[in-house]
C-alpha positions as CSV (number, residue, x, y, z in Angstrom):
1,X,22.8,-9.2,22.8
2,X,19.8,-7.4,24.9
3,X,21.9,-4.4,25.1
4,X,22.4,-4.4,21.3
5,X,19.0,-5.2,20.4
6,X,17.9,-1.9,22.2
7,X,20.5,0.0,21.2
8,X,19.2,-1.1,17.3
9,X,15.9,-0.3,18.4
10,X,17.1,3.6,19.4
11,X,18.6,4.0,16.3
12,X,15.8,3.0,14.4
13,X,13.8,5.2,16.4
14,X,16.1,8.1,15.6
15,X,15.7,7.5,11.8
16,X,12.0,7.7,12.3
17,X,11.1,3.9,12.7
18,X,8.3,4.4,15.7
19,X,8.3,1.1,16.1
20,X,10.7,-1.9,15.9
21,X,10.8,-5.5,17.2
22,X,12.4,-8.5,16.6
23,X,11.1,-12.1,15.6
24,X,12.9,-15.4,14.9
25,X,13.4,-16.6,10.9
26,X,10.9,-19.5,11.6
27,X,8.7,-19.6,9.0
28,X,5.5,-17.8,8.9
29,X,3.0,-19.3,11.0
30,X,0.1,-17.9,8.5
31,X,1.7,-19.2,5.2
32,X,-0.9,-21.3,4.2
33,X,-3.2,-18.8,4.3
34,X,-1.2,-17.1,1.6
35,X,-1.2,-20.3,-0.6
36,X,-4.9,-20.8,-0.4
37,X,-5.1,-16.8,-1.4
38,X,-2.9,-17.8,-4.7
39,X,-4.5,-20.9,-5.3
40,X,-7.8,-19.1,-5.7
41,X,-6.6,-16.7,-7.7
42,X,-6.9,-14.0,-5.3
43,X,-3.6,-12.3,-6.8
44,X,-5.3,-11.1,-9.6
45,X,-2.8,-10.3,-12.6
46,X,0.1,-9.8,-9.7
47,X,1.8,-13.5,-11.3
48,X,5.1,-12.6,-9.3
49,X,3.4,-13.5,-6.1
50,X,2.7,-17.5,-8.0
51,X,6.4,-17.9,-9.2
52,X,7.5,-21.0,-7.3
53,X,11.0,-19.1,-6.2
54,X,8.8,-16.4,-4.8
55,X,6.1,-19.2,-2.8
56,X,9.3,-20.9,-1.7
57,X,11.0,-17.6,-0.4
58,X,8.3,-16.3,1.5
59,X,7.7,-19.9,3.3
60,X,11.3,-19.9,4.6
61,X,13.2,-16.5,5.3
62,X,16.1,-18.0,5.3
63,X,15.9,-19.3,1.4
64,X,16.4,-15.4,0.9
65,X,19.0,-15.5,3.6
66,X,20.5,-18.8,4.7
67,X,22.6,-16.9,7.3
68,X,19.3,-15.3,9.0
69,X,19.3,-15.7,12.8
70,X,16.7,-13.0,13.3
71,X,14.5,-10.4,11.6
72,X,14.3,-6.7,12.5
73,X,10.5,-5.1,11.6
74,X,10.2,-1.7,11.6
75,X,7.1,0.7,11.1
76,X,7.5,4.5,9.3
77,X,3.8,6.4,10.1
78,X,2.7,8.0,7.3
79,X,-0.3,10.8,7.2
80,X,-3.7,9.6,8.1
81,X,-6.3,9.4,5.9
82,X,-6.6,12.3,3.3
83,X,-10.0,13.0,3.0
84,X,-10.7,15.2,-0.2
85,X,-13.6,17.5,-1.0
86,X,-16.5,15.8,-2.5
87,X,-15.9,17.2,-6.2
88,X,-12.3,16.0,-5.6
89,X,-10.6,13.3,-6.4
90,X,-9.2,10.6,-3.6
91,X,-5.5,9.6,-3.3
92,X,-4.7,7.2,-0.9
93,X,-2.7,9.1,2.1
94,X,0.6,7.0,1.8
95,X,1.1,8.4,-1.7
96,X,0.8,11.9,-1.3
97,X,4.5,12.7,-0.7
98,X,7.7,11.2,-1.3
99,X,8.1,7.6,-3.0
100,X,8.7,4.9,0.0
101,X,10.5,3.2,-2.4
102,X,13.3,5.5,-2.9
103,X,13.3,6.8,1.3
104,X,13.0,3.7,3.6
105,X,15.8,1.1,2.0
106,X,18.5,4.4,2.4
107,X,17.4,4.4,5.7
108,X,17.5,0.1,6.7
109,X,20.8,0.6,5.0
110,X,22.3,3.2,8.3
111,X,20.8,0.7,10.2
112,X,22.5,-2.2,9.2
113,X,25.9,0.0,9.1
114,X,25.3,0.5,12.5
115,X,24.9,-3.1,13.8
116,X,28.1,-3.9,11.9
117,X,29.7,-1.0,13.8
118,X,29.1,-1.8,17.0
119,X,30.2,-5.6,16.3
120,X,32.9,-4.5,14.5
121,X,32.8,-6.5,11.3
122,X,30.1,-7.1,8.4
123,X,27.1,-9.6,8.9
124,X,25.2,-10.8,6.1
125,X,22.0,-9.5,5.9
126,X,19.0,-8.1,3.4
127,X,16.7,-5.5,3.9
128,X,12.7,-4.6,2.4
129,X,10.6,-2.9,2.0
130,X,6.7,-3.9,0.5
131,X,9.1,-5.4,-2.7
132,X,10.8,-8.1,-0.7
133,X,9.7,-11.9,-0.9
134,X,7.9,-11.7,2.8
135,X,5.0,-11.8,4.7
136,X,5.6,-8.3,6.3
137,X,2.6,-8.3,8.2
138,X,2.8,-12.5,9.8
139,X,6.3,-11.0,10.6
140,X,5.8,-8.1,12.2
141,X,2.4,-9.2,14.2
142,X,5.1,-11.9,15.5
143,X,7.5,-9.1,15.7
144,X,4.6,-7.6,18.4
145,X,4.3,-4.8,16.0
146,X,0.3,-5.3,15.8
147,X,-2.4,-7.7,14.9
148,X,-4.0,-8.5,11.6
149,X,-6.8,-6.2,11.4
150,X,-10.4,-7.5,9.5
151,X,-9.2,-5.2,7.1
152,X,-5.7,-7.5,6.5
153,X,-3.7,-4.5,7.6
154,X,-1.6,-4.5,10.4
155,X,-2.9,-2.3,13.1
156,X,-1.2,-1.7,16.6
157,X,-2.9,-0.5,19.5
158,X,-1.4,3.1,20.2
159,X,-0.8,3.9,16.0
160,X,-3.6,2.5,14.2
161,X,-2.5,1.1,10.8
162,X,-1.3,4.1,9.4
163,X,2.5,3.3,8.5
164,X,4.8,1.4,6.0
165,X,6.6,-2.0,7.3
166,X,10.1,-2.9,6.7
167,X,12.2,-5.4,7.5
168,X,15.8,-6.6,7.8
169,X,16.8,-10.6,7.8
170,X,20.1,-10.3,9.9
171,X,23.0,-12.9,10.0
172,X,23.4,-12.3,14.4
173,X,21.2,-13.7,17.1
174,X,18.9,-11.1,19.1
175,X,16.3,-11.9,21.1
176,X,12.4,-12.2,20.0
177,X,10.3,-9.8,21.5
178,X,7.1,-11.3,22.4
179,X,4.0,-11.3,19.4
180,X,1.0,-9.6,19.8
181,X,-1.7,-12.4,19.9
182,X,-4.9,-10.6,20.6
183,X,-7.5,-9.6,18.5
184,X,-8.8,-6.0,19.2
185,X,-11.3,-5.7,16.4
186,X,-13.5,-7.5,18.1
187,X,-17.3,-7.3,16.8
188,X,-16.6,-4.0,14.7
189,X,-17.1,-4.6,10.8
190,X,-17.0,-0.7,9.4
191,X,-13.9,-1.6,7.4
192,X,-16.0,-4.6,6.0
193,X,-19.3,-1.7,5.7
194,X,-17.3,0.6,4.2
195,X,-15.1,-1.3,1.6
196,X,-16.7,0.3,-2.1
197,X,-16.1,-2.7,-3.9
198,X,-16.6,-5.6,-0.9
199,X,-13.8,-6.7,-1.4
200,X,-12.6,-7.9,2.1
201,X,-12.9,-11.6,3.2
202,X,-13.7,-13.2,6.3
203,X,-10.3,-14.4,7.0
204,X,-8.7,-11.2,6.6
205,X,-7.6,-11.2,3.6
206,X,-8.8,-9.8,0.2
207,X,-9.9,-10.3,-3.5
208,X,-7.4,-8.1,-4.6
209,X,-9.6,-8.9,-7.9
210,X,-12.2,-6.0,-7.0
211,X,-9.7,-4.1,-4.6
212,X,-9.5,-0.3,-5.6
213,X,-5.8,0.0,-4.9
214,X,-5.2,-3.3,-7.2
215,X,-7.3,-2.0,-9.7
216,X,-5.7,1.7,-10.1
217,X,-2.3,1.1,-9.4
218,X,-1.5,-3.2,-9.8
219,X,-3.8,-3.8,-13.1
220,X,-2.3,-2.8,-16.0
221,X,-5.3,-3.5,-18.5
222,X,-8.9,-2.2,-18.3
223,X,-11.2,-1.5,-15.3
224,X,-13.6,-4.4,-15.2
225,X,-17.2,-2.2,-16.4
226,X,-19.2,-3.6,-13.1
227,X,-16.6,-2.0,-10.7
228,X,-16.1,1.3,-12.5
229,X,-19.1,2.9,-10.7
230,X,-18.1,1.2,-7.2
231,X,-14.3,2.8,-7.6
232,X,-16.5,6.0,-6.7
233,X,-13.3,9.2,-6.8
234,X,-10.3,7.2,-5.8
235,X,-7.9,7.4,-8.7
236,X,-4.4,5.7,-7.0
237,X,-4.9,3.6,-4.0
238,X,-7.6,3.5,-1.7
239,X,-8.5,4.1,2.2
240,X,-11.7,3.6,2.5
241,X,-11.6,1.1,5.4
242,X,-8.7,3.2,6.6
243,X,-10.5,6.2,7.3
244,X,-13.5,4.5,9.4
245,X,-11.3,2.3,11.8
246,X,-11.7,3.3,15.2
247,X,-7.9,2.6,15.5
248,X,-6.9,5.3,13.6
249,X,-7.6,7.9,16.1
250,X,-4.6,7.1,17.4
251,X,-2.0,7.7,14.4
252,X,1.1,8.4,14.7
253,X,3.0,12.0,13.5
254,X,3.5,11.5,9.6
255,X,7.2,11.4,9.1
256,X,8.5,14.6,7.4
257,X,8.9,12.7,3.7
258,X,5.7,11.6,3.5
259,X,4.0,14.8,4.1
260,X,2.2,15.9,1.1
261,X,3.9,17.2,-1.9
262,X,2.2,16.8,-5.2
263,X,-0.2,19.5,-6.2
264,X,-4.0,19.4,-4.4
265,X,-6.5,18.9,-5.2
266,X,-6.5,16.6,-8.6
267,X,-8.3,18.6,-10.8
268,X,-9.8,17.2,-13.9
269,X,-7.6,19.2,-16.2
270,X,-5.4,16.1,-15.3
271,X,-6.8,13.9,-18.4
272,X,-4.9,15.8,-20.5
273,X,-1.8,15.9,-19.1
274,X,1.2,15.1,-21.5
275,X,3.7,12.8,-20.8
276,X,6.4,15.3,-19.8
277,X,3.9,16.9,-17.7
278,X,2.8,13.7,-16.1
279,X,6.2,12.9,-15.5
280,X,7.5,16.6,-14.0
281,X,4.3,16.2,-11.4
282,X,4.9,12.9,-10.0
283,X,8.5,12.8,-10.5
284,X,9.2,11.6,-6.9
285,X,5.5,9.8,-6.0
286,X,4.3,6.6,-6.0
287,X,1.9,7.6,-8.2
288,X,4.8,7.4,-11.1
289,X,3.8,3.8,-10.7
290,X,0.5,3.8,-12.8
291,X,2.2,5.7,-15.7
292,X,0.5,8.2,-17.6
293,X,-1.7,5.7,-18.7
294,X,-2.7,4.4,-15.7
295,X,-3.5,7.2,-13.9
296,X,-5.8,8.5,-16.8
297,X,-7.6,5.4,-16.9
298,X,-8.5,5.9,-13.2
299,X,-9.2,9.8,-13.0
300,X,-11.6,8.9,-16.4
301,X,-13.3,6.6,-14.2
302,X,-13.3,9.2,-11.0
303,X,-14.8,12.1,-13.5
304,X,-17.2,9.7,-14.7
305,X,-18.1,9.2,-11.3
306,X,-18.5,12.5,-10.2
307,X,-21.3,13.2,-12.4
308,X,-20.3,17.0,-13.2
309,X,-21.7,17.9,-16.4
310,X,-18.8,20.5,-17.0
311,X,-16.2,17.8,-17.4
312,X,-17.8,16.3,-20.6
313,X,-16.2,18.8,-22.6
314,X,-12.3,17.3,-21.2
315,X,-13.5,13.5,-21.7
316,X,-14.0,14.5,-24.9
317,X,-10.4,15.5,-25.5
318,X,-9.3,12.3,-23.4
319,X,-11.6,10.2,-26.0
320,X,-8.7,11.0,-28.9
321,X,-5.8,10.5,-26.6
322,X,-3.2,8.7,-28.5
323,X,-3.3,5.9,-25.6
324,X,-5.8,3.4,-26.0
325,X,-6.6,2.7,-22.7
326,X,-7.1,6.1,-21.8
327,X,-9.1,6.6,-24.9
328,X,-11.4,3.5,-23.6
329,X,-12.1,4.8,-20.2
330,X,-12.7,8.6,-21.6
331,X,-15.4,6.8,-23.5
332,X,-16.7,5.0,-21.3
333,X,-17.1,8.1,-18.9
334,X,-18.9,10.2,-21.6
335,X,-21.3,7.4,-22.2
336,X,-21.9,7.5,-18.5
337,X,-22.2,11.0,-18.0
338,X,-24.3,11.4,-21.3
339,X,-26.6,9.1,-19.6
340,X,-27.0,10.7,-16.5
341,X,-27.4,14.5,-17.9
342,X,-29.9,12.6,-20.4
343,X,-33.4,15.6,-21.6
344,X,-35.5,11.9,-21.5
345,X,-34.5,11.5,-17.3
């Protein structure tokens, strides 16, 4: 099977899958660490990742696939980290093109018609991507993919962290490739430094509690008051401790779909976006995924941020939106701002 594990491995590469390798479907050697996460409650509002089907699932592979022999992991680069202009409004850099959701599974798809063409019959398999009942990143570090980074990203020596993991659970033997044991963050801590809300851990995981990408994209209810101000301008995602790992000197070329494509720079004009609008704009981003609502909430909180005494005049308009949780963070941003432009200062 060598020959047709690198001959998977060139087709991947060929659908823009920089790198692939191949791991047993043992369980995942850090999946205790993930149950200590949920049992303290790490996970936030994100209940799906407690449900005992899901706990069970991503301790075994092959309870999503009884059949699985071995597990393909593949890494798409996407663009580094988007910096944006200080009166600007920050996006994390995977979402500023195409929806991975809707590219990578069309692509894991070819791949798996391929293997079944060159066997010459269907094997039962299942392919993710981010949704799947996994631990993409214990997989693909014993895929030899990358190592666990301080940050709890997956970072590989020549790429940075940069990229989206997939992964398909395939019914045919292939050879493991060897994992990638050692640790190359050594003593550096400028993800830990540079994390707004401090939200990383010392063993590499997070809180996802006071995480900026859980709170503008995952939390569907308010913005806890004491991390508003620490959110700073992000308004979807975060890469904070993205953008100061030495590692990421070395990413990869962004694949073509992931190139940006929604209109930049945010400007605050956004707050008032209807829900047709909202809905023409990000009609193919992730972004879709925080809903009108959502995304109001957060740019509220990045305007009241921002401190620019011109915007007062658009949080006022956002106070009377017809949503209430956009109407809650408007106000919360005027009171902010009123304070800060306060005659008694």
């Amino acid at each position: 099977m060598t020959d047709l594990k690198q001959s998977i491995k060139q087709k991947a590469r060929q659908l823009g899958f920089f790198l692939a390798g191949v791991t047993s479907s043992e369980p995942p050697a850090h999946y205790s660490t993930f149950e200590s996460w949920l049992n303290a409650g790490m996970h936030g509002t994100m209940n799906y990742l407690a449900e005992e089907r899901s706990r069970t699932r991503r301790a075994d592979p092959k309870q999503i696939l009884p059949e699985c022999k071995s597990i393909l992991v593949l890494a798409l680069p996407y663009p580094s980290s988007f910096i944006p202009p200080p009166s600007s409004f920050g996006i994390a850099s995977y979402a500023l093109g195409e929806d991975y959701h809707e590219v990578i599974p069309a692509r894991l798809k070819q791949i798996v018609e391929f293997i079944e063409e060159q066997l010459g019959h269907p094997i039962p398999n299942r392919y993710y991507t981010d949704t799947g009942p996994v631990l993409e990143r214990d997989l693909a570090q014993r895929a030899g993919l990358g190592w666990i980074g301080k940050n709890s990203l997956l970072i590989n020596p020549k790429a940075g962290s940069t990229f989206f993991l997939a992964e398909i659970l395939l019914g045919i033997e292939l050879e493991p490739d060897d994992a990638l044991i050692t640790d190359h963050c050594g003593t550096c801590t400028r993800c830990i430094t540079a994390c707004p809300t401090h939200c990383i851990l010392p063993n590499r995981t997070l809180d996802a509690r006071r995480c900026i990408s859980y709170l503008t994209i995952e939390l569907k209810t308010d913005i806890p008051e004491d991390l508003r101000p620490l959110m700073q301008n992000w308004i979807f995602g975060c890469d904070a401790c993205q953008q100061v790992c030495p590692w990421n000197r070395f990413s990869a070329q962004a694949d073509s779909a992931f190139e940006p494509k929604i209109p930049l720079p945010v400007l605050p004009s956004d707050l008032i976006l209807s829900s047709v609008e909202f809905n023409q704009r990000f009609k193919k981003s992730p972004i879709k995924r925080a809903k009108r609502r959502g995304y109001l909430r957060n740019l509220a909180v990045g305007i009241g941020n921002n401190g620019n005494e011109n915007d007062i005049p658009i949080l006022e308009q956002a106070a009377q939106d017809d949503e209430p949780l956009v109407r809650e963070h408007a106000n919360w941003a005027l009171t902010k701002r009123n304070a800060d432009f306060s005659p008694l200062q």
